[in-house]
ROVO-62077 format. One record per atom (N, C-alpha, C): z, y, x; residue number from 1; atom name. Coordinates in steps of 0.001 Angstrom, whole numbers. Atoms other than C-alpha are relative to their C-alpha. Example, Ala and Ser with C-alpha at 12.3 -4.5 7.8 and 13.67 -1.06 7.14 Angstrom:
w, v, u, n, atom
0, -1190, 890, 1, N
7800, -4500, 12300, 1, CA
0, 1200, 900, 1, C
-60, -1190, -820, 2, N
7140, -1060, 13670, 2, CA
730, 1090, -770, 2, C
# end
This chain:
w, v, u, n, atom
654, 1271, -158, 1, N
295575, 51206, -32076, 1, CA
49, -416, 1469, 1, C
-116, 370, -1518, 2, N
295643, 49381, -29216, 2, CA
-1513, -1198, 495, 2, C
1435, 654, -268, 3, N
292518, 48210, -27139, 3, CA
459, -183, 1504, 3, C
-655, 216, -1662, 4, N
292546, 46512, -23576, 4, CA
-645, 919, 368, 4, C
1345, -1005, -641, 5, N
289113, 48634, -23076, 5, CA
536, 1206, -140, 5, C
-168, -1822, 43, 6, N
291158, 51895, -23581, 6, CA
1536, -289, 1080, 6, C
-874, 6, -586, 7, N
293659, 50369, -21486, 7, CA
-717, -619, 1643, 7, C
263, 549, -1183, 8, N
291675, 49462, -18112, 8, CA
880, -719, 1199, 8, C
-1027, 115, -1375, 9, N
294042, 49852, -15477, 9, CA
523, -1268, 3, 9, C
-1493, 508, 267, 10, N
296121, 47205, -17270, 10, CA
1167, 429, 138, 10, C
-1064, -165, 209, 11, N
299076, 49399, -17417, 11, CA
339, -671, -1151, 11, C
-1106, 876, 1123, 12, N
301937, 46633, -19368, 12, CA
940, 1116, -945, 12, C
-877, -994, 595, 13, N
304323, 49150, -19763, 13, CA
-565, 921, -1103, 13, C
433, -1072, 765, 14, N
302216, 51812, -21387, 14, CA
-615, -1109, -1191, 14, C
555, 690, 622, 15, N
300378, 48920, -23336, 15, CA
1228, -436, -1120, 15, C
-1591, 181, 526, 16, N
304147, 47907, -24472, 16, CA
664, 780, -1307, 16, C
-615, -686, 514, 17, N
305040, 50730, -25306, 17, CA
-933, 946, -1583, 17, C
841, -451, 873, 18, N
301961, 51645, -27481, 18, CA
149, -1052, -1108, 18, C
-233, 1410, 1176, 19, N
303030, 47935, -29676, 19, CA
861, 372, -776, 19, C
-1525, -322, 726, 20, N
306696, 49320, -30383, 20, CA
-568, 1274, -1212, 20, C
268, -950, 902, 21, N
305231, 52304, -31598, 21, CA
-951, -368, -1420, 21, C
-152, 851, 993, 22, N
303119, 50465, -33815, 22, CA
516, -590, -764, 22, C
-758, 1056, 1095, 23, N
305302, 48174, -35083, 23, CA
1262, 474, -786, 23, C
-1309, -902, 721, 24, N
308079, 50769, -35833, 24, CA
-695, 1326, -1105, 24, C
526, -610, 1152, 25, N
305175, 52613, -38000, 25, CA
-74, -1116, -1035, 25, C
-18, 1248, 1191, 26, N
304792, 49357, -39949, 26, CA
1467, -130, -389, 26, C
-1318, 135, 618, 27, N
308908, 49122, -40211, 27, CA
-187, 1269, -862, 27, C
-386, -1304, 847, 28, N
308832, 53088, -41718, 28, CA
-701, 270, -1157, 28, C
996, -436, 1047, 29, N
305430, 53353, -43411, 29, CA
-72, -1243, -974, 29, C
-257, 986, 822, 30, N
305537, 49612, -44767, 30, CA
655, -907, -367, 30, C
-1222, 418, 693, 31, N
308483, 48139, -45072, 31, CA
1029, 449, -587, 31, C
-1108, -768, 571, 32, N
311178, 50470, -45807, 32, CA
-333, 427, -1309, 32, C
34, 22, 1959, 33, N
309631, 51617, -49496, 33, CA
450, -1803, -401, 33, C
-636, 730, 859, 34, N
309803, 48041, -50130, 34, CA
1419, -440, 254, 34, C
-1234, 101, -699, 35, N
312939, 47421, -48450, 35, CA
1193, 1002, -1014, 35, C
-1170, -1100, 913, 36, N
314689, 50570, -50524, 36, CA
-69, -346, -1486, 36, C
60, 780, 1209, 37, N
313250, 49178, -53696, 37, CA
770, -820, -299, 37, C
-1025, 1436, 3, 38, N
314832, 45882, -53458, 38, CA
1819, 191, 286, 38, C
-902, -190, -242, 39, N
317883, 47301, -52414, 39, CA
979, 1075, -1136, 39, C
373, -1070, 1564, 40, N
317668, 50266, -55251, 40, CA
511, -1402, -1223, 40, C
-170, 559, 1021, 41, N
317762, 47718, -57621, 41, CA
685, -971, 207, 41, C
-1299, 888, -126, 42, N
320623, 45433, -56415, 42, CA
1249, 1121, -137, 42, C
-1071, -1202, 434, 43, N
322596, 48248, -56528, 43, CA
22, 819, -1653, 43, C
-402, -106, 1468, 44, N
321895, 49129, -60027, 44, CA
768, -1418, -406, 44, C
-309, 741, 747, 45, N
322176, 45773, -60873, 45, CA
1391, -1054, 292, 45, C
-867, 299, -744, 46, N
325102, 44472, -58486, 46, CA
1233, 657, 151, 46, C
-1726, -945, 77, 47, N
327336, 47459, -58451, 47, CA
188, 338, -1571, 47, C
67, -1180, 1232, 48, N
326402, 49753, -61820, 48, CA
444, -1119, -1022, 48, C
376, 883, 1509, 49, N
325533, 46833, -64195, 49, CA
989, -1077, 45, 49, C
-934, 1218, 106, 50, N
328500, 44609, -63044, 50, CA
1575, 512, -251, 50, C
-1346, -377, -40, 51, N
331614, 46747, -63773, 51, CA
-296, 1618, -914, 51, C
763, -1357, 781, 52, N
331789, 50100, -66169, 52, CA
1359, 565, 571, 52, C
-1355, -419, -242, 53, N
334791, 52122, -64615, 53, CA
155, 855, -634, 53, C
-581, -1085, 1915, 54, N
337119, 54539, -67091, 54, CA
726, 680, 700, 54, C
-1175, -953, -412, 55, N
339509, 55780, -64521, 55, CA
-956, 1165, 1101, 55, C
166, -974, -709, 56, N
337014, 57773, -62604, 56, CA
-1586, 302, -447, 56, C
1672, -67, 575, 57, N
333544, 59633, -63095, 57, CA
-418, -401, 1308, 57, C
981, -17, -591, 58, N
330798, 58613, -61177, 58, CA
-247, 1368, 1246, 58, C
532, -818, -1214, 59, N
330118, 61068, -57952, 59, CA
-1356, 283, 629, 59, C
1235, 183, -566, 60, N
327438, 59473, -56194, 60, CA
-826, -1036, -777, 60, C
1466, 1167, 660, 61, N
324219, 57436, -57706, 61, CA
-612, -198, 1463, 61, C
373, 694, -649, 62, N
323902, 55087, -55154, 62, CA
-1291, -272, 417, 62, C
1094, 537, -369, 63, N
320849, 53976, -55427, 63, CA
-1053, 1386, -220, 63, C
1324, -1150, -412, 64, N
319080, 57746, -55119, 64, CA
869, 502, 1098, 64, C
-273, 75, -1597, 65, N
320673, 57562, -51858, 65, CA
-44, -751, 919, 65, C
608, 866, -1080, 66, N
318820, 54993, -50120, 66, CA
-591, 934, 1183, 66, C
516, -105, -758, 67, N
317826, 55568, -46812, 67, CA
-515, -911, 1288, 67, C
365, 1212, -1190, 68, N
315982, 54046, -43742, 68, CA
0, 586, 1505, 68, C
214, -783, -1234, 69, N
316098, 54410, -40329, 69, CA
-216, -1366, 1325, 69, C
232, 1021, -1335, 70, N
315034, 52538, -36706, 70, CA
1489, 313, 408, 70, C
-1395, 147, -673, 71, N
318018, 51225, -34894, 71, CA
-317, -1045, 765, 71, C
544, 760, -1306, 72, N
317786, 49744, -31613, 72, CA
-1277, 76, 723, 72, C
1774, 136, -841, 73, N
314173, 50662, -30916, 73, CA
-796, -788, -751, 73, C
846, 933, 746, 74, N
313624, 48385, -32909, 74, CA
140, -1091, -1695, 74, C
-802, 765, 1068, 75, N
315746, 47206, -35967, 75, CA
-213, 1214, -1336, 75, C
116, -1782, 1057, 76, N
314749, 49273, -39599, 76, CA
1491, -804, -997, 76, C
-1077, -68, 631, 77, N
318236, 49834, -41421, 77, CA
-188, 617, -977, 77, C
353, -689, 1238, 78, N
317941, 50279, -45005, 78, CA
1987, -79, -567, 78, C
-928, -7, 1032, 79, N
321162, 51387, -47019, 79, CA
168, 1478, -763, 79, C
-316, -922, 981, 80, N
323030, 54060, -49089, 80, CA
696, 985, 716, 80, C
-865, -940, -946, 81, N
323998, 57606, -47546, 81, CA
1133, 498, -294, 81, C
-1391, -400, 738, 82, N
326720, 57913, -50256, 82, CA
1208, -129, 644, 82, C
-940, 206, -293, 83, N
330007, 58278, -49265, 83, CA
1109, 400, -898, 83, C
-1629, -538, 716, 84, N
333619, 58230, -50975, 84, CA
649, 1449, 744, 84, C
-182, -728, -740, 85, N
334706, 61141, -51123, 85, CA
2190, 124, -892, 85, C
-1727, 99, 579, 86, N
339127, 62449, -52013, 86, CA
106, 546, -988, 86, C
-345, -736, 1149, 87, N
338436, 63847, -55191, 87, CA
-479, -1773, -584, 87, C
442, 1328, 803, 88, N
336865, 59961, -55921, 88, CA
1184, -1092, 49, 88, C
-1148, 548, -524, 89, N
339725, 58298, -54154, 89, CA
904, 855, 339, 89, C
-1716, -1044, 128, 90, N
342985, 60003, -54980, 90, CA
1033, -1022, 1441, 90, C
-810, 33, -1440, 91, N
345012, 59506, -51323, 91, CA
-735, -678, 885, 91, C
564, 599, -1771, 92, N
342642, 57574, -49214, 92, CA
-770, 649, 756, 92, C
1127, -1043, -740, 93, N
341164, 58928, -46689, 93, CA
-1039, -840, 712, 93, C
1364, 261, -505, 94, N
337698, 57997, -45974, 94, CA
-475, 391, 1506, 94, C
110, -1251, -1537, 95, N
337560, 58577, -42135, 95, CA
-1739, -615, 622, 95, C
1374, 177, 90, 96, N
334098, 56271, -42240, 96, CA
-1023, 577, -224, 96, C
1265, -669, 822, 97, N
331336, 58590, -43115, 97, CA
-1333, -603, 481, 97, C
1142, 165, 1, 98, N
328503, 56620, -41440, 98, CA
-863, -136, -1180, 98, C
518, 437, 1291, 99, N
325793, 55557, -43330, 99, CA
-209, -1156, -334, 99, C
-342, 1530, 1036, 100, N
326290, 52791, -45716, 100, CA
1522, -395, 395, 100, C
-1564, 180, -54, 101, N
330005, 52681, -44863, 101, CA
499, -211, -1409, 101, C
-52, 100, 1565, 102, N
330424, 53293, -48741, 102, CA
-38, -1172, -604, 102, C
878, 820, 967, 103, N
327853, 51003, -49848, 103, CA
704, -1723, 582, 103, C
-1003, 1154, -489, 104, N
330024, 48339, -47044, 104, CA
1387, -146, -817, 104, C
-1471, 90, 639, 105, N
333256, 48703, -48410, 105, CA
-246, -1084, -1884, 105, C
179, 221, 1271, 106, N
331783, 48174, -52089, 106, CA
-691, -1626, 416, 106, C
732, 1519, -909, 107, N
330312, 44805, -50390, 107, CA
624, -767, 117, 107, C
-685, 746, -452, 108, N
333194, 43585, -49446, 108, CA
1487, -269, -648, 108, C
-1042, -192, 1256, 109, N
335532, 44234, -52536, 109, CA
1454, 317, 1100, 109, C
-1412, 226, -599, 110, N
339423, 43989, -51373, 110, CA
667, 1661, 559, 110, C
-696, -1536, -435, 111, N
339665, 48101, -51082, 111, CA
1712, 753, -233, 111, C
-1423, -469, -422, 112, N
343229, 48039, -52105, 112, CA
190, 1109, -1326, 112, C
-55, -1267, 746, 113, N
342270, 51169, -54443, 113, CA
-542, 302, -1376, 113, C
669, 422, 1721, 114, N
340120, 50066, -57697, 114, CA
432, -1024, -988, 114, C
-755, 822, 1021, 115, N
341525, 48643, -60531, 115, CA
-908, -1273, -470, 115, C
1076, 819, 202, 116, N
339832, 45165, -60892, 116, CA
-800, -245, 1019, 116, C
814, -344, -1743, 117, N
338726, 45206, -57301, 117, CA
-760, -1335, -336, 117, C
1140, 1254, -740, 118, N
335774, 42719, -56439, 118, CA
-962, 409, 601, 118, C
1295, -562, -1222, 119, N
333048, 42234, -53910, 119, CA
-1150, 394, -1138, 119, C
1168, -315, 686, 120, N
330003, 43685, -55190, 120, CA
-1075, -86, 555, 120, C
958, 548, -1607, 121, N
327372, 42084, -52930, 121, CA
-1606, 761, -258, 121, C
736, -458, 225, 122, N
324669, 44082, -53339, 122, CA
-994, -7, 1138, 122, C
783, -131, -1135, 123, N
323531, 44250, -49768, 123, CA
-175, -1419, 188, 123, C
523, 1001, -415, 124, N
323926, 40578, -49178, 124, CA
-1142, -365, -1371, 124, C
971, 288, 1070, 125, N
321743, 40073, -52553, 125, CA
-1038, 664, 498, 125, C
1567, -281, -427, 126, N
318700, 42190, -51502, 126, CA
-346, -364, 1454, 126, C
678, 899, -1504, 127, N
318976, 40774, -47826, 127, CA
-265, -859, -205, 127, C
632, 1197, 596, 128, N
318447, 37568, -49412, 128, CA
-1548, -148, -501, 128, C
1600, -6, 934, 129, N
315553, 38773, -51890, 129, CA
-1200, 631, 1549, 129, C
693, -210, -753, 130, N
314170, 40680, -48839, 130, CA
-890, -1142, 1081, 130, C
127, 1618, -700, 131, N
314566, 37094, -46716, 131, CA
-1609, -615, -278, 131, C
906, 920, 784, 132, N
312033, 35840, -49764, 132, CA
-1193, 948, -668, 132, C
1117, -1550, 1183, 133, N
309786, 38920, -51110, 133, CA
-1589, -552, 702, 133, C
1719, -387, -420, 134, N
305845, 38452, -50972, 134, CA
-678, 1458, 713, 134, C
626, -1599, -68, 135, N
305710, 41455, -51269, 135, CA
53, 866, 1583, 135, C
-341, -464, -1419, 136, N
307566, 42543, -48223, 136, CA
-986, -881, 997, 136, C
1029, 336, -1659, 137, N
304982, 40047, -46133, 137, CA
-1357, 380, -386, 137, C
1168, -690, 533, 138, N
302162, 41663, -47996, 138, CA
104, 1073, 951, 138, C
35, -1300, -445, 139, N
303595, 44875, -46864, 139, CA
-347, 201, 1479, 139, C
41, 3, -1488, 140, N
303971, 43680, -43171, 140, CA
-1419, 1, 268, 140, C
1846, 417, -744, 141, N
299969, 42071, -43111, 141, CA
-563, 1429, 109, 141, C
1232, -1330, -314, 142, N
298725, 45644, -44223, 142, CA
671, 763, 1178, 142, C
-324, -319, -1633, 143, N
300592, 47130, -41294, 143, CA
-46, -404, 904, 143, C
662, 440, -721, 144, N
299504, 45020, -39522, 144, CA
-1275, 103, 221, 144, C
1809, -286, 127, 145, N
295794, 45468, -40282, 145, CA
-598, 1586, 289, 145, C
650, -1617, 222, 146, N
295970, 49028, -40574, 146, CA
394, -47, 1659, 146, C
-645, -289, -1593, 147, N
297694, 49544, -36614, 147, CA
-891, -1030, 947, 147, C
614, 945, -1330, 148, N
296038, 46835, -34839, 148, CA
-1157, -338, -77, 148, C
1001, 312, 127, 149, N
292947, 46455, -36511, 149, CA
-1372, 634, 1061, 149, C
# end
């Protein structure tokens, strides 16, 4: 929490730096569940539920490989830690392994390597719903209330 009365001196910096930390518990503790939700379920319903493939099994389940993380100090990155791997893709080589590299490619259709190739927008669809969610500014007020109150 942050108080001026526990901050006398007026140290900015330390005062600063006690906000980020705040506000990057409200990105982890209350946005990212809903953030992986919304994203969870564009990916069932964007990748899984829009194409049934026959020439290969399944590997990874996408969407129980959401993850979140701070980036920049200050940016929360929600995607999928899945990655293609060369038993999924017979000759390509996957030299991408970040995370959501996968879940990009499948985003942006045109891989060259799936029969029936198309984008499968899954990420721009829940950045959209995220854009518009109640829920997600629900989630922000109580992290907000709970940290600064």
């Amino acid at each position: 929490m942050i108080s001026m009365q526990s901050n006398p001196a007026g140290d900015w910096a330390a005062l600063v730096e006690q906000a980020q930390a705040n506000l990057n518990n409200i990105l982890r503790y209350d946005v990212a569940p809903v953030a992986k939700d919304i994203l969870r379920d564009h990916i069932a319903s964007d990748i899984y539920a829009a194409y049934t493939p026959s020439y290969y099994q399944r590997r990874h389940a996408l969407e129980r490989t959401i993850i979140s993380y701070i980036e920049n100090g200050d940016t929360l990155m929600t995607t999928s830690a899945a990655s293609a791997s060369p038993s999924i893709v017979p000759g390509y080589s996957f030299e991408n392994r970040y995370p959501g590299a996968f879940l990009e490619m499948l985003e942006v259709g045109n891989m060259g390597f799936w029969r029936r190739d198309f984008p499968r927008p899954a990420v721009s669809m829940a950045q959209g719903e995220i854009d518009r969610s109640a829920e997600l500014r629900g989630a922000i007020k109580a992290g907000l209330q709970r940290e600064f109150a």
